[in-house]
N, C-alpha and C positions, 0 to 999 in steps of 0.2 A: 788310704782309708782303713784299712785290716790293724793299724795302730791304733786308731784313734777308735776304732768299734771295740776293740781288746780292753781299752781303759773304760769307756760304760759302762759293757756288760761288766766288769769286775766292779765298778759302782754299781751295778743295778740292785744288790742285793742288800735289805737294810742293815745284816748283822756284820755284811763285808765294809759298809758305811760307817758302824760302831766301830771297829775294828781299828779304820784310819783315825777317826774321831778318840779314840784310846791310845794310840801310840803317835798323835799329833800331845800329847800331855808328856809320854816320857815314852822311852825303849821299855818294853815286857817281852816277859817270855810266854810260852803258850798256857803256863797254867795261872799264871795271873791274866790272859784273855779269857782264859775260859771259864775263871773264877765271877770276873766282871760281866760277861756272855751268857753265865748259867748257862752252859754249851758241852755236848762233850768234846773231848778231846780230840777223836777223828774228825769230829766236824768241824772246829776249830782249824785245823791242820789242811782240812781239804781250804776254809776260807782262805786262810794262809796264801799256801799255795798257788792260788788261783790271783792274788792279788799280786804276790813278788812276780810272777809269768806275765803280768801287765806291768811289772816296771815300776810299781806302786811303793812298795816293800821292799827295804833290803832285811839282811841278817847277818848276824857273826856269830862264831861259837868263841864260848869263853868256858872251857872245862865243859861239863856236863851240861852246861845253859846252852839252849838256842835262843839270844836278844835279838825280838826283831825293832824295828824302826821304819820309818817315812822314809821314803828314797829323798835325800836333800839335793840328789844330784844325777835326776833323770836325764838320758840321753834323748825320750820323748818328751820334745814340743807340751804335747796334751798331758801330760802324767804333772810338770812346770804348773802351766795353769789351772787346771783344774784341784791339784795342790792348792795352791796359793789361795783359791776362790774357798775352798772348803773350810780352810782354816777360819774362815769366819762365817761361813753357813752352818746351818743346822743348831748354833750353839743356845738359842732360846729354847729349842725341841725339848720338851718334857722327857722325852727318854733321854735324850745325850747326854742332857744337864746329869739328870738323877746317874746315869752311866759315871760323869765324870767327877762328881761328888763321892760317889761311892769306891772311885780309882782312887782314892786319897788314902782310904783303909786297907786298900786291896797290895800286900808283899808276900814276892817268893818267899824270903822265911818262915810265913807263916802257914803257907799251904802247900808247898811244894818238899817238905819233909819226908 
């Protein structure tokens, strides 16, 4: 049960919801979340955090970049489906839309300088 409470509460939160819903579109790094987030940077980083420790998120470093991504290959059961379900919820939401409209302009090159 303590897995499956672990993957909620790291859904419960709307900006940790944007988050998956932003890197279900491609890999970013934190300051293109937190460009798209209007968030700062700690906070961003605490979301982060809190979502990879549920299994949600992986990462990889590439030089100076931290790319995070969608775990495509959760060893939680619950992390599988409610993936899968997500990828198609939420996507009429007036926020996510306008979120993932706006991820289209949103590149490291251009703000993370």
């Amino acid at each position: 049960m303590n897995r499956f409470l672990k993957v909620m509460k790291a859904l419960s939160d709307k900006n940790r919801l944007k988050i998956v819903k932003m890197l279900q579109q491609r890999e970013l790094c934190v300051c293109e979340i937190q460009a798209g987030l209007k968030l700062a940077q700690p906070t961003v980083s605490k979301h982060l955090k809190i979502l990879e420790e549920a299994g949600i998120l992986t990462f990889r470093k590439e030089g100076l970049w931290v790319n995070y991504s969608v775990n495509n290959k959760p060893d939680n059961p619950f992390v599988s489906t409610l993936l899968g379900n997500l990828r198609h919820w939420l996507n009429d939401d007036p926020e996510i839309s306008e979120l993932i409209t706006r991820l289209e302009s949103i590149h490291r090159e251009n703000i993370c300088n």
